[in-house]
C-alpha positions as CSV (number, residue, x, y, z in Angstrom):
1,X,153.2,79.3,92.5
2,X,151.0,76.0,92.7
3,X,150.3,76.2,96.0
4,X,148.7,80.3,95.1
5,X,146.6,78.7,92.2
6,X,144.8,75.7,94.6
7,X,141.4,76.7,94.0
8,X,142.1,78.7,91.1
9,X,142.6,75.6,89.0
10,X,140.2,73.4,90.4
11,X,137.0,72.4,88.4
12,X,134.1,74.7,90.0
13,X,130.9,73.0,90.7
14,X,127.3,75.1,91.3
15,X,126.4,75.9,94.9
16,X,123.0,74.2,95.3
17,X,120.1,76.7,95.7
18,X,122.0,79.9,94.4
19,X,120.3,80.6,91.3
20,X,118.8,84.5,91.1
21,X,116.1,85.2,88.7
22,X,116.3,88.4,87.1
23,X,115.1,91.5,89.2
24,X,111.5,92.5,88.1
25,X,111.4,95.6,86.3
26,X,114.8,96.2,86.7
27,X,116.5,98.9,83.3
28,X,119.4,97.9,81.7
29,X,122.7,97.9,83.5
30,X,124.0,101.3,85.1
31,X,127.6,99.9,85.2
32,X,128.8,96.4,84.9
33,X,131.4,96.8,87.3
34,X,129.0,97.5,89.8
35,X,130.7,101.0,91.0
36,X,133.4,101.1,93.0
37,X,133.7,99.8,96.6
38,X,133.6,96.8,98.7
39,X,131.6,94.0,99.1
40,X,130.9,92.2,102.1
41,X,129.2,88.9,102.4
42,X,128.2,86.1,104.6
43,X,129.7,82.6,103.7
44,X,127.2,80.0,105.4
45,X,129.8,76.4,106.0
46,X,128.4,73.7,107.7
47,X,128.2,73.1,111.8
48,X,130.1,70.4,113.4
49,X,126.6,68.2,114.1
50,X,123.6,69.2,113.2
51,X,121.5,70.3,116.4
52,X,119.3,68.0,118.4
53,X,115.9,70.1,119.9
54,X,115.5,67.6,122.3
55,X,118.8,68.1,123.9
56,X,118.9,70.8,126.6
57,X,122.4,72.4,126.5
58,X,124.4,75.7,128.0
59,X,125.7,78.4,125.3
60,X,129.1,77.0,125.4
61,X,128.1,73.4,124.8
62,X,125.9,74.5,121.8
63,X,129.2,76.6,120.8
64,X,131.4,73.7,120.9
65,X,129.0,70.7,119.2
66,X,126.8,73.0,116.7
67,X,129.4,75.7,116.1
68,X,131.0,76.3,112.8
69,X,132.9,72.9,111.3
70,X,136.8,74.1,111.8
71,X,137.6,71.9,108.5
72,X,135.1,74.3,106.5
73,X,136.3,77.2,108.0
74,X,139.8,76.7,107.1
75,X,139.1,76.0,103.6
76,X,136.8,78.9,103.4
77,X,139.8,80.7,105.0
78,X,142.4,79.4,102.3
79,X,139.7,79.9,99.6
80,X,139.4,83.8,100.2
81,X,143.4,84.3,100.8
82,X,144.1,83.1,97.2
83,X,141.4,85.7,96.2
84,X,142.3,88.7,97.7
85,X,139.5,88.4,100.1
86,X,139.7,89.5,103.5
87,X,138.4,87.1,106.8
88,X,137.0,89.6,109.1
89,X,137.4,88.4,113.1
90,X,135.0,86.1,114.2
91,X,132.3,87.6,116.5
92,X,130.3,84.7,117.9
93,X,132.2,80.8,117.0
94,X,128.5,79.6,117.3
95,X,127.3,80.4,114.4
96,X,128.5,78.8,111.1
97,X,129.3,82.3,109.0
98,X,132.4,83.7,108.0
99,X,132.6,87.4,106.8
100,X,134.1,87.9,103.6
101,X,135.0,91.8,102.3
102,X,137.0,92.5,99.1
103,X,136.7,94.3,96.0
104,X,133.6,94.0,93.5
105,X,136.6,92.4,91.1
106,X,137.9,89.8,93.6
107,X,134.4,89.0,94.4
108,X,133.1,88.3,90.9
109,X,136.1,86.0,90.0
110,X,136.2,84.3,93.8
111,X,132.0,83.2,93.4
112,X,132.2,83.0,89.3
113,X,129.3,86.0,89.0
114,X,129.0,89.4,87.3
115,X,127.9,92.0,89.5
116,X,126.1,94.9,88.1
117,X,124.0,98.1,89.3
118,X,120.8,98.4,88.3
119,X,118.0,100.7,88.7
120,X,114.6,99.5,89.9
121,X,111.1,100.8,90.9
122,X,112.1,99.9,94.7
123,X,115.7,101.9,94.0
124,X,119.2,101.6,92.8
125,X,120.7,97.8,93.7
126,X,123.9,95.3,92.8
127,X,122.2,92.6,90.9
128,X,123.4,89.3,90.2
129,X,122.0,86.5,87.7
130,X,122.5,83.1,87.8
131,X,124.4,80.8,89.8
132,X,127.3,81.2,91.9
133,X,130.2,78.8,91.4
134,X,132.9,77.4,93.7
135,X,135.6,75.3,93.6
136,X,135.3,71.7,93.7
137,X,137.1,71.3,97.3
138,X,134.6,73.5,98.4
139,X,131.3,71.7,97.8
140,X,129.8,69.9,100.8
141,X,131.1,72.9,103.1
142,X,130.1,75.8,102.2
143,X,125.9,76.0,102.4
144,X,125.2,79.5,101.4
145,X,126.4,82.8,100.2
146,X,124.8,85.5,101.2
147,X,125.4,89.4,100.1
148,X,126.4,89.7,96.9
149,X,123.1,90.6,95.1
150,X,121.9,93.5,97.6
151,X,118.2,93.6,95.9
152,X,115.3,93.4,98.6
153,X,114.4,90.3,100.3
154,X,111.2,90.9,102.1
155,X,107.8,91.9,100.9
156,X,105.0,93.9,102.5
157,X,102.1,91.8,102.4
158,X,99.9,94.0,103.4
159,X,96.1,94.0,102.5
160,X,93.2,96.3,102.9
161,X,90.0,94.8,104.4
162,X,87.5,94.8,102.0
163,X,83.8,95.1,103.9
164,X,81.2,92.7,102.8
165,X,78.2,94.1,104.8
166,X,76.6,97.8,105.0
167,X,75.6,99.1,108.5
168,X,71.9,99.9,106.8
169,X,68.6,99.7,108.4
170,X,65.1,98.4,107.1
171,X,61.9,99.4,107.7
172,X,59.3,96.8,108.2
173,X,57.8,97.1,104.8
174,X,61.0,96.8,103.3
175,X,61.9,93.6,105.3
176,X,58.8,92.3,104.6
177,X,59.5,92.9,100.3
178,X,62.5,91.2,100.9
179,X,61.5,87.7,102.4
180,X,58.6,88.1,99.8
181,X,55.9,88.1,102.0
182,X,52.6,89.0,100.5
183,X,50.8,92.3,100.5
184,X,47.4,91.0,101.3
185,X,46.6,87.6,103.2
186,X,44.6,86.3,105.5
187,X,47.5,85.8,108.0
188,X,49.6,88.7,109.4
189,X,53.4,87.2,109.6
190,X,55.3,89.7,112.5
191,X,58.7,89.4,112.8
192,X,60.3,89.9,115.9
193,X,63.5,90.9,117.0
194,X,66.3,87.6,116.3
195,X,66.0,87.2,120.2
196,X,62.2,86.6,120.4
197,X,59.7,83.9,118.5
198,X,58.5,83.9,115.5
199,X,55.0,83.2,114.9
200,X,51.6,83.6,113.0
201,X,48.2,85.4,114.2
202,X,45.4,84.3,112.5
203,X,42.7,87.3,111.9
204,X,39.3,87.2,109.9
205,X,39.4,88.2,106.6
C-alpha cells in the first residue's frame, strides 16, 4: 500500500513556466468536468546531455547522447502508473517526450489542475488556469507538459498594407502652385523631367 501512494504523498512543487492566464473572452464554464473522454499529453523530461551544434553526429549517436534521460523516463513511468495513466509506446527514443493518455479525472489529480470546457469567440476548448503541480521527486526531470489546456497556440499576424502614395498626376500649373513658384516674375523656372537639369532662363520683362 505504500509503495501505491509514492508520489501520492509526496509534497508537490510548481513546474516552472506552467502558469496559463485565463482565456480571453472565454463565458463561464460549460462543464467543470470537462466532458467525458480522454486526454492525451506530452510529458517533456530532460535529455541525457544537452546537445552540442558544433558536434557533427549520425542519428543513432544523437539518439544515444541527446535522447531522453532513462532516469526521467522511469519516474515519469512510475509517476503515471500510480495515476491511472497509460505510457503509450515510444515512437522515436530521440526525442525526450513520453505520451501520457487517461481520463479527464486521473489527469486533473496526476498534474494538480481543474480542467474545464469553455466556450470562446475562436470555438469550444478544455481550459486550464494556473499552475500545474508535480510531485517533489519529479522536479528537475520533467521540463514541460504539454496538452492539457487544448486552447489555440498560434496567432495569425496578418496585416493589410496600408498605401501611403496616390498614383495621381499634375499638370504644370499645379506643380508649379505646389513648390510655390510665383505667378509673375522675371525669370521663367522649367522643370524638367527627374532625369534631366534643372535650370533658369532669364527673359526681359
Amino acid at each position: 500500500m505504500a509503495a501505491s501512494a509514492r508520489f501520492g504523498s509526496q509534497k508537490r512543487v510548481t513546474l516552472r513556466g506552467s502558469v496559463r492566464q485565463p482565456f480571453p473572452g472565454a463565458t463561464a464554464a460549460v462543464d467543470r468536468k470537462a466532458a467525458a473522454g480522454q486526454v492525451r499529453v506530452s510529458v517533456i523530461v530532460n535529455p541525457n546531455a544537452p546537445v552540442d551544434t558544433a558536434v557533427r553526429m549520425t542519428r543513432a549517436q544523437f539518439a544515444t547522447r541527446h535522447g531522453a534521460n532513462p532516469e526521467s523516463v522511469k519516474l515519469v513511468k512510475a509517476f503515471a502508473k500510480e495515476f491511472g495513466l497509460t505510457v503509450e509506446p515510444v515512437v522515436r527514443p530521440a526525442h525526450c517526450i513520453v505520451h501520457l493518455s487517461g481520463s479527464v479525472a486521473a489527469m486533473q489529480k496526476a498534474f494538480g489542475v481543474t480542467l474545464a470546457q469553455h466556450v470562446t469567440d475562436a470555438g469550444k476548448f478544455r481550459l486550464r488556469e494556473g499552475a500545474i503541480t508535480l510531485p517533489e521527486e519529479l522536479e528537475g526531470h520533467v521540463v514541460a507538459v504539454l496538452g492539457l489546456d487544448n486552447r489555440p497556440q498560434a496567432k495569425p499576424h496578418f496585416r493589410v498594407a496600408v498605401p501611403h502614395a496616390d498614383n495621381v498626376s499634375y499638370t504644370p500649373v499645379q506643380v508649379a502652385a505646389l513648390y510655390g513658384f510665383p505667378a509673375a516674375a522675371g525669370i521663367v523656372r522649367r522643370i524638367l523631367r527627374p532625369t534631366s537639369r534643372l535650370w533658369d532662363c532669364p527673359r526681359p520683362v
